[in-house]
MMTF fields as JSON, N, C-alpha, C and O atoms, coordinates in Angstrom:
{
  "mmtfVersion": "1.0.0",
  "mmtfProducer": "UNKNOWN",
  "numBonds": 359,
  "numAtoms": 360,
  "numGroups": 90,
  "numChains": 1,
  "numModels": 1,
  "chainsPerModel": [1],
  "groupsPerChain": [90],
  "chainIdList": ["A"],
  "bondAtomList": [4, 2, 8, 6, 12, 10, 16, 14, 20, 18, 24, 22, 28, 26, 32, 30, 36, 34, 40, 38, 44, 42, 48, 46, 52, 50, 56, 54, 60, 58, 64, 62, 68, 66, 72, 70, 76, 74, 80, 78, 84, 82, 88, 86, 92, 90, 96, 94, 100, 98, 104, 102, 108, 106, 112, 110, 116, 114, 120, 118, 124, 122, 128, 126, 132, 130, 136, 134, 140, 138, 144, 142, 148, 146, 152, 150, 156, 154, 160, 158, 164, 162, 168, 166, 172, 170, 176, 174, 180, 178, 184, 182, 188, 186, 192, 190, 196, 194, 200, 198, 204, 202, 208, 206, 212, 210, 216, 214, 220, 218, 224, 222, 228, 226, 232, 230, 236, 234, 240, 238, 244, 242, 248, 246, 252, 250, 256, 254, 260, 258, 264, 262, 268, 266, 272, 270, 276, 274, 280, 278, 284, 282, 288, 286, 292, 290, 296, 294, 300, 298, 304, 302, 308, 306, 312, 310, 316, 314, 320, 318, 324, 322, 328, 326, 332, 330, 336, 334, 340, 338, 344, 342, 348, 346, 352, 350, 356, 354],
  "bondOrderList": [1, 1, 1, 1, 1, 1, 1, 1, 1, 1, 1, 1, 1, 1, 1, 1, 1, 1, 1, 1, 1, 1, 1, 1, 1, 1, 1, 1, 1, 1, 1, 1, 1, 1, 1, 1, 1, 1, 1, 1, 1, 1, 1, 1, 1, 1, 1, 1, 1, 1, 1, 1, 1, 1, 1, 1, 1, 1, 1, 1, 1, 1, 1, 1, 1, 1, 1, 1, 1, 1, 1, 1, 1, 1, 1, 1, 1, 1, 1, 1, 1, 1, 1, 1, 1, 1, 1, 1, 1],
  "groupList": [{"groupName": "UNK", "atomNameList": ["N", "CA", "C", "O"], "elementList": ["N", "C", "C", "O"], "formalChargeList": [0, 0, 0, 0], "bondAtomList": [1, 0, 2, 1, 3, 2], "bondOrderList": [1, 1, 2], "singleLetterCode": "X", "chemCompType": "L-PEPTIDE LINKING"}],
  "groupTypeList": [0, 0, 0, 0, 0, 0, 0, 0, 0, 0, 0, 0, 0, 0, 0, 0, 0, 0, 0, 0, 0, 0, 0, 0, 0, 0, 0, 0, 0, 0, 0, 0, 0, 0, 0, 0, 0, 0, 0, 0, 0, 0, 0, 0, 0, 0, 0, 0, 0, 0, 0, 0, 0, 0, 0, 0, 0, 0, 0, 0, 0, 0, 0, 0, 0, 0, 0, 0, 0, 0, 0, 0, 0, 0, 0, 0, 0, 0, 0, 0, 0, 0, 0, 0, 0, 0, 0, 0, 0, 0],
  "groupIdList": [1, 2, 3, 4, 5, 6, 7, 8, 9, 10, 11, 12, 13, 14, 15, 16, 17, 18, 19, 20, 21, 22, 23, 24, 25, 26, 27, 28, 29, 30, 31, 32, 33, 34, 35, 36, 37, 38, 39, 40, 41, 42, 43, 44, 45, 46, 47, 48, 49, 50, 51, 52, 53, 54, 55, 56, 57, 58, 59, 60, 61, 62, 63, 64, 65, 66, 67, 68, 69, 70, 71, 72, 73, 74, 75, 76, 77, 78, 79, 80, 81, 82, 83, 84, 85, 86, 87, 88, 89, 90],
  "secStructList": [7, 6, 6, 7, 7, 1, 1, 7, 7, 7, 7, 2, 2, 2, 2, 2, 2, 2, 2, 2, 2, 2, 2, 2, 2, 2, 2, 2, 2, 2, 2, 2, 2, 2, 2, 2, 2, 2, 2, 2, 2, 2, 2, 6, 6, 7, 1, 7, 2, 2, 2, 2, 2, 2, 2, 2, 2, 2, 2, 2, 2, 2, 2, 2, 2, 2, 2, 2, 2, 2, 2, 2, 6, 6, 7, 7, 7, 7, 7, 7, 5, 7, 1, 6, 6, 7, 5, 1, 7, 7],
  "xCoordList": [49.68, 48.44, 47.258, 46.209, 47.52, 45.803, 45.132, 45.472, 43.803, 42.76, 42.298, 41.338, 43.41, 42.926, 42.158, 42.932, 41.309, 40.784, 41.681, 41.985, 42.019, 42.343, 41.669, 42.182, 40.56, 39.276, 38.937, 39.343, 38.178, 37.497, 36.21, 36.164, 35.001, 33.565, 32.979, 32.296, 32.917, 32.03, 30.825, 30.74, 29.69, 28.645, 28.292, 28.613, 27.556, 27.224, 26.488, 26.38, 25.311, 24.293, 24.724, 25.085, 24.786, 25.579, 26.371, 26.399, 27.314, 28.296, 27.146, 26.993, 26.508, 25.258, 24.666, 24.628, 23.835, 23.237, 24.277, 23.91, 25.613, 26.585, 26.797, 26.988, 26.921, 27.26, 26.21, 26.455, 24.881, 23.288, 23.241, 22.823, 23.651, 23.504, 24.248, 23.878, 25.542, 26.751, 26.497, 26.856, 25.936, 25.451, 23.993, 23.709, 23.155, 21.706, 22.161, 21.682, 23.246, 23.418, 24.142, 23.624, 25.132, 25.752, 24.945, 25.062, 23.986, 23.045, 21.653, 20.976, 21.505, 20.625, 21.125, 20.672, 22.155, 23.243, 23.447, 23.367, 23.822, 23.815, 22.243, 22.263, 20.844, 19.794, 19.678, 19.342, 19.818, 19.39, 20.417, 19.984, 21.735, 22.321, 21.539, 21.58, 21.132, 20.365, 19.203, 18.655, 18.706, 17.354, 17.687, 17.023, 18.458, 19.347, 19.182, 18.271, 20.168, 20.463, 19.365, 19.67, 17.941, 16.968, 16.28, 15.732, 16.408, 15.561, 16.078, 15.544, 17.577, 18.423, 17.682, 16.944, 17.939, 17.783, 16.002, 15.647, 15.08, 13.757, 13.49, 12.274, 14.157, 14.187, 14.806, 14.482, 15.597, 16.459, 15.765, 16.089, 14.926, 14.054, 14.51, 14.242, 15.293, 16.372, 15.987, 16.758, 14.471, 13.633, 12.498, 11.585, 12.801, 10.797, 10.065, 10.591, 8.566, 7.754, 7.837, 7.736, 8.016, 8.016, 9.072, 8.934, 10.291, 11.817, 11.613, 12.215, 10.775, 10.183, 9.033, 8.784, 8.536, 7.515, 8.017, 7.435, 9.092, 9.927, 11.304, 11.789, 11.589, 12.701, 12.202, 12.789, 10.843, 9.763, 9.48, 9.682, 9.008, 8.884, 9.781, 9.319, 11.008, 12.235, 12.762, 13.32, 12.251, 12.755, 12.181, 12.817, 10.619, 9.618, 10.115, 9.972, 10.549, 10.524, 11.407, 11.361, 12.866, 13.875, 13.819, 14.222, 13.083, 12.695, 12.095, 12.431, 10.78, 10.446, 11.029, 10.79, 11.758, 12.464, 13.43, 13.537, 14.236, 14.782, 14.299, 14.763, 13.329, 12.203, 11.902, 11.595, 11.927, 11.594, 12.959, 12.888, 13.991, 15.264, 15.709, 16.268, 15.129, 15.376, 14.593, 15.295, 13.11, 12.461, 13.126, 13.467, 13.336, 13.918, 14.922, 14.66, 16.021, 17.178, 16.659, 17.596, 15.474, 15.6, 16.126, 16.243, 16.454, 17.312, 16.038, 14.94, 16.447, 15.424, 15.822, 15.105, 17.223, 18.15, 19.185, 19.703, 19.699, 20.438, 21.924, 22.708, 21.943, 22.53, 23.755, 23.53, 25.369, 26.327, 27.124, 27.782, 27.411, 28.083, 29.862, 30.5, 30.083, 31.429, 32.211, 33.287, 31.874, 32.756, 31.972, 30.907, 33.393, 33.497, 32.993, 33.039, 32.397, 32.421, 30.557, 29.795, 30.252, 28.817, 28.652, 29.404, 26.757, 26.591, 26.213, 25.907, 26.432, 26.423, 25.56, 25.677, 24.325, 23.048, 22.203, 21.847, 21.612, 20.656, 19.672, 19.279],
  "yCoordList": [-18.234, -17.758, -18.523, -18.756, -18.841, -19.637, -18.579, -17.441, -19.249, -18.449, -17.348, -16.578, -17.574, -16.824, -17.857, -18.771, -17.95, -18.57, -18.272, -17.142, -19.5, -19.489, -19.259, -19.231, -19.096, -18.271, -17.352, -17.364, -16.21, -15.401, -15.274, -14.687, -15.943, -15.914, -14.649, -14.106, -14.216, -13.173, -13.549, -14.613, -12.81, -12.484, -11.435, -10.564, -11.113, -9.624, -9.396, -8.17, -10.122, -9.334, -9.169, -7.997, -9.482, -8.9, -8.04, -7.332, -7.877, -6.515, -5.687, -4.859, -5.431, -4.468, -4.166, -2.981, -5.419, -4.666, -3.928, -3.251, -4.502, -3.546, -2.614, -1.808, -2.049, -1.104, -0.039, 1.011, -0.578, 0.397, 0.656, 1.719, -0.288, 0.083, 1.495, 2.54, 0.827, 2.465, 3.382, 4.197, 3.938, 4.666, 5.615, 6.813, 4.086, 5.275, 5.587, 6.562, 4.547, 4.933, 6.513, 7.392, 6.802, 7.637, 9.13, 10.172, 8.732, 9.678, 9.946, 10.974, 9.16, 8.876, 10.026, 11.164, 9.453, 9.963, 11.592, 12.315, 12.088, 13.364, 13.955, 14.355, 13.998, 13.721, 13.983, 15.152, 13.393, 13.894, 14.886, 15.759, 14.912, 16.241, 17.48, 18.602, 17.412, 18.659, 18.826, 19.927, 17.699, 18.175, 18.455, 19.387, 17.905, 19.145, 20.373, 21.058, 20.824, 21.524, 22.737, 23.909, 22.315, 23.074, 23.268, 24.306, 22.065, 22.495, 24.138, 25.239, 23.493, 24.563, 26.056, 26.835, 26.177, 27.632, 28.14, 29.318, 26.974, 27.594, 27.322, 27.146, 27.158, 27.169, 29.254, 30.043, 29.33, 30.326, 31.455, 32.62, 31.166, 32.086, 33.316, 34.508, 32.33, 32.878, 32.705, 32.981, 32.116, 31.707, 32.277, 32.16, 33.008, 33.201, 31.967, 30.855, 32.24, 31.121, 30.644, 29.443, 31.586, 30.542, 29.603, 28.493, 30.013, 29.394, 28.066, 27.069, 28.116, 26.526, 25.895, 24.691, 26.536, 25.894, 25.286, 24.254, 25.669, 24.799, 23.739, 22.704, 24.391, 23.188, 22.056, 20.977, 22.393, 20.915, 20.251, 19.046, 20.621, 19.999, 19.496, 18.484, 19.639, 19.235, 17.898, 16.85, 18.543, 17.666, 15.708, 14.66, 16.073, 15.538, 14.703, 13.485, 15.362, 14.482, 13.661, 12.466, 14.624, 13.312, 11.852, 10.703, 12.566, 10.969, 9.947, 8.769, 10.56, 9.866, 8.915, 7.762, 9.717, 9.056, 7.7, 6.584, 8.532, 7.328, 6.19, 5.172, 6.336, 4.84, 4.333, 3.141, 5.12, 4.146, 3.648, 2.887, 4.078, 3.574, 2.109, 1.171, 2.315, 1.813, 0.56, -0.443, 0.456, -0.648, -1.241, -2.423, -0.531, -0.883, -1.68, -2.738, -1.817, -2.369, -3.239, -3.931, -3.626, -4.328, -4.121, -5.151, -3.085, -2.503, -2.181, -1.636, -2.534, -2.264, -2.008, -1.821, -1.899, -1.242, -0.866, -1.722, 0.477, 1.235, 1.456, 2.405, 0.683, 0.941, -0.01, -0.957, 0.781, -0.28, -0.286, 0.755, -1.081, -1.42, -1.084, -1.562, -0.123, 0.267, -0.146, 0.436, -1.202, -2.152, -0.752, -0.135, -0.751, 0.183, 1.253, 2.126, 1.651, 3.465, 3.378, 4.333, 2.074, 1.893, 1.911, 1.621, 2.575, 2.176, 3.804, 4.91, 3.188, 4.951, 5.757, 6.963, 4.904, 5.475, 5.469, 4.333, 6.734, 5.896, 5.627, 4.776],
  "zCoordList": [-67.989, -68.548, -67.96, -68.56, -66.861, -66.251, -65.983, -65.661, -66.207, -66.13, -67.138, -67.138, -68.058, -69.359, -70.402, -70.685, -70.839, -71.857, -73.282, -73.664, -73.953, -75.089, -76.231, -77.35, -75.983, -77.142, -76.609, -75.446, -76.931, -76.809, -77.605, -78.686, -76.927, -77.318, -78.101, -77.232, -78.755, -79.188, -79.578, -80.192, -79.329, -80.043, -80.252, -79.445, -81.318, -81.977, -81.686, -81.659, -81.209, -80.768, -79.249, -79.142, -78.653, -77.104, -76.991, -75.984, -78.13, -78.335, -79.04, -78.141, -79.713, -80.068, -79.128, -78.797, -78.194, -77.007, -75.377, -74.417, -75.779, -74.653, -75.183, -74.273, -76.214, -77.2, -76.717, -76.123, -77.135, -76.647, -74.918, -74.459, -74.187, -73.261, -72.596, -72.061, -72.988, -72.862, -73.181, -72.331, -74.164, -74.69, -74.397, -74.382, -74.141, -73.533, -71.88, -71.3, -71.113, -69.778, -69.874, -69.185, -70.583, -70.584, -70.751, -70.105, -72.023, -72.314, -70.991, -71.007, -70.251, -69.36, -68.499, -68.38, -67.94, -66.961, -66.92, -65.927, -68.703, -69.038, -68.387, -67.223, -69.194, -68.948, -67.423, -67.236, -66.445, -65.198, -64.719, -63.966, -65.028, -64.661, -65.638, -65.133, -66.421, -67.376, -66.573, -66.523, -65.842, -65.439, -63.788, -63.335, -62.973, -62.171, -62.454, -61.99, -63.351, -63.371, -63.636, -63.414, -64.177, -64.781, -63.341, -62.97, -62.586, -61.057, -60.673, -60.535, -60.595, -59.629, -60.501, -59.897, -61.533, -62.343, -62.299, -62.296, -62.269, -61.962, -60.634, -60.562, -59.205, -58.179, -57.756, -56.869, -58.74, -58.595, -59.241, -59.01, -59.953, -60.237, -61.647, -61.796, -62.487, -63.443, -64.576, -65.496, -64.894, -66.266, -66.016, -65.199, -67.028, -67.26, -67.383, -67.318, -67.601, -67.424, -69.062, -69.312, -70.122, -71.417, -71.382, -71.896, -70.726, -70.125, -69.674, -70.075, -68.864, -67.849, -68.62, -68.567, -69.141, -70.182, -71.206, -71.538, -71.928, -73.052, -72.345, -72.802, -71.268, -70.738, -70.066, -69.991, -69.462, -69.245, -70.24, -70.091, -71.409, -72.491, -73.111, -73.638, -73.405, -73.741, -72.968, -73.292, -71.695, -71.053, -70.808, -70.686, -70.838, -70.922, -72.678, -72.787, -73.625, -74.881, -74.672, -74.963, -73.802, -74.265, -73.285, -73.468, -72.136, -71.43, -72.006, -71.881, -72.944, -73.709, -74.718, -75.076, -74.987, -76.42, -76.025, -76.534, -74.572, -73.576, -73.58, -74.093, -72.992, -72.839, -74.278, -74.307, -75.757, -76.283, -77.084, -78.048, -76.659, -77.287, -76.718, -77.286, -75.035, -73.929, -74.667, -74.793, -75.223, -75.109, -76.593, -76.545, -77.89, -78.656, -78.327, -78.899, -77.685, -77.484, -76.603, -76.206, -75.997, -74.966, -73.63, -72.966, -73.108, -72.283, -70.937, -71.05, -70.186, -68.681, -67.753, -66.769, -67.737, -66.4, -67.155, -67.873, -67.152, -67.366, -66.282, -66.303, -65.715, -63.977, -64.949, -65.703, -64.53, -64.98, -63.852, -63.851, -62.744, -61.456, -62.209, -63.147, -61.276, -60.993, -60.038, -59.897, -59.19, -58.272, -57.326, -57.348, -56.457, -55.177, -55.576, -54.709, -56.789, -56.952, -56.75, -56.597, -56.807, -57.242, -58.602, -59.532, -58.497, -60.129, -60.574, -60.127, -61.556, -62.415, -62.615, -62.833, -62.525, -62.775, -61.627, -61.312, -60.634, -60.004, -59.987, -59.189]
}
């Protein structure tokens, strides 16, 4: 067993803020594939204009809300390094 530590440190507030981070990255992550995906469909010419007028706005809130979940938690990089795969967010 070398190199295993015979304790395991916890803190709660560090598991709270890894907890928030996973979570707004994941939601982040979702978030720019939705807004992908809204390019591709008003590129494509498949929304009316009230269509692009409410999915900008939608889109526009939840960034918002991002950033202020983001500043709540303390959180300022969303990016979680996957070794070789990179990072998750770009």
């Amino acid at each position: 067993m070398d190199g295993i530590p015979s304790r395991i440190n916890i803190d709660p507030g560090k598991a709270e803020e890894g907890l928030a981070k996973l979570l707004l990255t994941i939601v982040e992550l979702i978030r720019q594939l939705a807004e992908k995906q809204a390019i591709r469909r008003v590129e494509s010419g498949s929304l009316s204009s009230d269509e692009i007028v409410r999915l900008g706005t939608t889109l526009m809130q939840l960034e918002n809300k991002m950033n202020e979940l983001k500043k709540h938690f303390g959180i300022e990089d969303l990016n979680i390094n996957l070794g070789p795969l990179g990072n998750l967010v770009d």
